[in-house]
Each structure stands twice: as C-alpha cells, then as structure tokens.
C-alpha positions as CSV (number, residue, x, y, z in Angstrom):
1,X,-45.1,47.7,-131.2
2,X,-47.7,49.8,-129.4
3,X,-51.1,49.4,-128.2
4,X,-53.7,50.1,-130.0
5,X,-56.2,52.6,-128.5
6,X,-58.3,55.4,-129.1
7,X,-56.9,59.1,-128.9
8,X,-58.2,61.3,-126.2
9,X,-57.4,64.2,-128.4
10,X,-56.2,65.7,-131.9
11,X,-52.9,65.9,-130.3
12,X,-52.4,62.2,-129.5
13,X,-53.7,61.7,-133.2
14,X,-51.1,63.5,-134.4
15,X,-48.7,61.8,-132.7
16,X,-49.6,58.7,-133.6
17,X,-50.1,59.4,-137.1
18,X,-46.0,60.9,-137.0
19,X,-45.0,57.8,-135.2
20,X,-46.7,55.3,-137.7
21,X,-44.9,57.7,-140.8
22,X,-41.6,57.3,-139.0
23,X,-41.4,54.2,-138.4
24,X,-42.5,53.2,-141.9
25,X,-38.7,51.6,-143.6
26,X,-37.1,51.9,-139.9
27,X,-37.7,49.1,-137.2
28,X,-40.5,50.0,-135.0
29,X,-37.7,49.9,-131.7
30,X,-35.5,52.6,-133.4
31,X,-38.6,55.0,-133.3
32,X,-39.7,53.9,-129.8
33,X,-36.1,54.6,-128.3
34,X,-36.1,57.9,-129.3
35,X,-40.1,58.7,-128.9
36,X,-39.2,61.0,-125.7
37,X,-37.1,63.0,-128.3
38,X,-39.7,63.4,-130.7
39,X,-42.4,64.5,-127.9
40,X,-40.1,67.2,-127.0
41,X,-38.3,68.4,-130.6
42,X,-42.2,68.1,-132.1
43,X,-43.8,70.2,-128.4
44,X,-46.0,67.1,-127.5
45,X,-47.5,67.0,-131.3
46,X,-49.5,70.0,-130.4
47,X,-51.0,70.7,-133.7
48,X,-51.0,74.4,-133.1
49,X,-47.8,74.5,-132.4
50,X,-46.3,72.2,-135.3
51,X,-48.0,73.5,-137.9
52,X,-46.1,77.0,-136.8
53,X,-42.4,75.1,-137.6
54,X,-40.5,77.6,-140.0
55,X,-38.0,76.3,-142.0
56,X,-35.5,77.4,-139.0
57,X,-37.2,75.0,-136.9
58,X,-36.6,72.4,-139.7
59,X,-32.8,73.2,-140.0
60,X,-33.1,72.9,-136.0
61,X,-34.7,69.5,-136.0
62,X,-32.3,68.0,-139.0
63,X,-29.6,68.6,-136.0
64,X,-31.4,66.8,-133.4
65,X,-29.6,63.7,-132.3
66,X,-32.6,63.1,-130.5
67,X,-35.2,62.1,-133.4
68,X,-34.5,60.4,-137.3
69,X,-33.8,63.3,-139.0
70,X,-35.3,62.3,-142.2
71,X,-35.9,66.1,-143.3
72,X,-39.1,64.8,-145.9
73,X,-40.9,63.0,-142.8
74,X,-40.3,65.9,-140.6
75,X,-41.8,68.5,-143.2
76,X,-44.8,65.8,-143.7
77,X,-45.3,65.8,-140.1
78,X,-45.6,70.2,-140.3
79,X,-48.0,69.4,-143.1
80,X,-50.0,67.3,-141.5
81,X,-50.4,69.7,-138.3
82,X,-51.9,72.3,-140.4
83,X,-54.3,69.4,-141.9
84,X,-54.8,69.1,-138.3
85,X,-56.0,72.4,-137.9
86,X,-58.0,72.3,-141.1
87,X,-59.7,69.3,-139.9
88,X,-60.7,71.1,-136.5
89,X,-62.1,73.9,-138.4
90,X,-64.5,71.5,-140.6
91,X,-65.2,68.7,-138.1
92,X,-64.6,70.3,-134.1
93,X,-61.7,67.8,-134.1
94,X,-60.0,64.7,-136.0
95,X,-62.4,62.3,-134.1
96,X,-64.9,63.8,-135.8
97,X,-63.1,64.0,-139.3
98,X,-62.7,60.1,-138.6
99,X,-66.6,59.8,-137.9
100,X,-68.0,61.5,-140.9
101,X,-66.8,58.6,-143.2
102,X,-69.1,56.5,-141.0
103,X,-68.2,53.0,-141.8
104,X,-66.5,53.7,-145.4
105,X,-62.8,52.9,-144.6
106,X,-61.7,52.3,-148.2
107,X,-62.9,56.3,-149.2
108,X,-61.2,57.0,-145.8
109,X,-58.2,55.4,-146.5
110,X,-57.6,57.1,-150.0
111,X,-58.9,60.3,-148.3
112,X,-55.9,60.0,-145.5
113,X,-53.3,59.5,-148.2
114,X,-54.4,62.5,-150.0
115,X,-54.7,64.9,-147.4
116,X,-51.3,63.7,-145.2
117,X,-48.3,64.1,-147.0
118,X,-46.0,60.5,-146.6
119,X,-49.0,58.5,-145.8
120,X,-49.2,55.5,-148.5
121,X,-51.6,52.1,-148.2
122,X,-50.2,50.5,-145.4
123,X,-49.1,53.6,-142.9
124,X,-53.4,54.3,-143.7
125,X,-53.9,51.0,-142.4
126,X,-51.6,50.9,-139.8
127,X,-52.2,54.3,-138.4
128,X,-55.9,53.5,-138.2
129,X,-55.1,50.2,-136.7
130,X,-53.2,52.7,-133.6
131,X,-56.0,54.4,-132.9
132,X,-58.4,51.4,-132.6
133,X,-60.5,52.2,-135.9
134,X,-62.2,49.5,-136.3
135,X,-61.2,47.7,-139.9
136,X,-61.6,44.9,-141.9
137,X,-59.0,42.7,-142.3
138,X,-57.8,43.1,-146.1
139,X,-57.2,40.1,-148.3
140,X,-53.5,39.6,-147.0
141,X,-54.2,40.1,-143.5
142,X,-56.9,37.4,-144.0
143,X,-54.6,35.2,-145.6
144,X,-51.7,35.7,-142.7
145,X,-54.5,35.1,-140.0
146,X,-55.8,32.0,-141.5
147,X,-51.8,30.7,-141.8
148,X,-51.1,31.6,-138.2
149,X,-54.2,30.1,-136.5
150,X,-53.9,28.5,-133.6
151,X,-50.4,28.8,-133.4
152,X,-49.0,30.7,-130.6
C-alpha cells in the first residue's frame, strides 16, 4: 500500500486521511491509480481550499472520471477540511491536535471517528498507522503477528 510516514503538514494529513476513507471497501490499487486525480479534483488536499467545495463543486467531482465518485466520501472528505480548519484554530495545526491526546490512542481513536465523518474503527487505525502514530498492536493484530512469525 503506502509507506507509512509522518506528515509535514495539515495538508498531507488530509490527504492521507481521504486516501485511507477511500480506499476503505475498494482495493487499495484502485485508489492509487487514480491518486494523481484526486490531488488535482481535491487542489492538493489544501484544507482551505476543500472545506470551500459548494455543492457545485460536488456535482463537478461526481463527473470526474478521474477519482471514485462515491458522492458520501467526497462530502466526508469537505467535512473533514473544515474539521481541518477547526483543528488549526484550537491546536496551530493537526500535529498538534494529534499531540494533545499524548499517549491515549483509544480516546483518540473514538475522538477521530466522532469528529470525521466516514471514519469507523479500522480507517482510525489505519489512518494513524499512515502517518506513523505510534500504536499498539490491538488484540487481532497481535494474534495475526504471532501466526505470521517468522514466515516471510
């Protein structure tokens, strides 16, 4: 899939965060093929810019052949911009939104799928897992690692 790694700004979060959401129910190629689409049709994930989409923007991007036009992730991904922007406002930036829950991820985790609309268990989990937050493995991913040890 992609490497993980950490952001170097709110941007880059945000497009990691819309690439996790659509690729959720889709193969992870699908999304990468057309991830030069999405940069352009979503203006680099520039959450300025994003959370500005009007609903003639959304008619716009439902035609793109470019992206998935799933019309409910696209409106998530507006959403989440302006949660974006929120964030900035309260922390200086989503780096700092993620550093305020210190080492808590479970309260971050619910926090994530409260505030971001289309964000469930595992997107939290895998979207953190992107951008390098450091997590404990949970009890399946402890179970799958201690099934797949030592093979290669």
């Amino acid at each position: 899939m992609w490497k993980a790694s950490t952001p170097k700004d709110d941007s880059e979060y945000l497009e990691r965060l819309s690439k996790t959401i659509f690729t959720a129910g889709l193969n992870w190629k699908t999304i990468e093929n057309k991830w030069t689409g999405f940069n352009k049709a979503f203006q680099s994930f520039v959450p300025s810019k994003v959370a500005k989409f009007s609903e003639r923007e959304v008619k716009t991007l439902m035609k793109d052949e470019a992206i998935v036009r799933n019309e409910k992730k696209i409106r998530a991904t507006i959403h989440n911009a302006e949660q974006f922007l929120e964030l900035k406002n309260e922390f200086g930036s989503f780096q700092g939104y993620l550093d305020s829950f210190k080492k808590d991820e479970a309260r971050l985790q619910d926090d994530l799928q409260e505030r971001f609309q289309h964000v469930g268990p595992s997107t939290a989990r895998m979207f953190l897992w992107s951008v390098a937050y450091p997590l404990a493995p949970n009890v399946s991913e402890k179970k799958w690692m201690s099934s797949h040890h030592g093979q290669a």
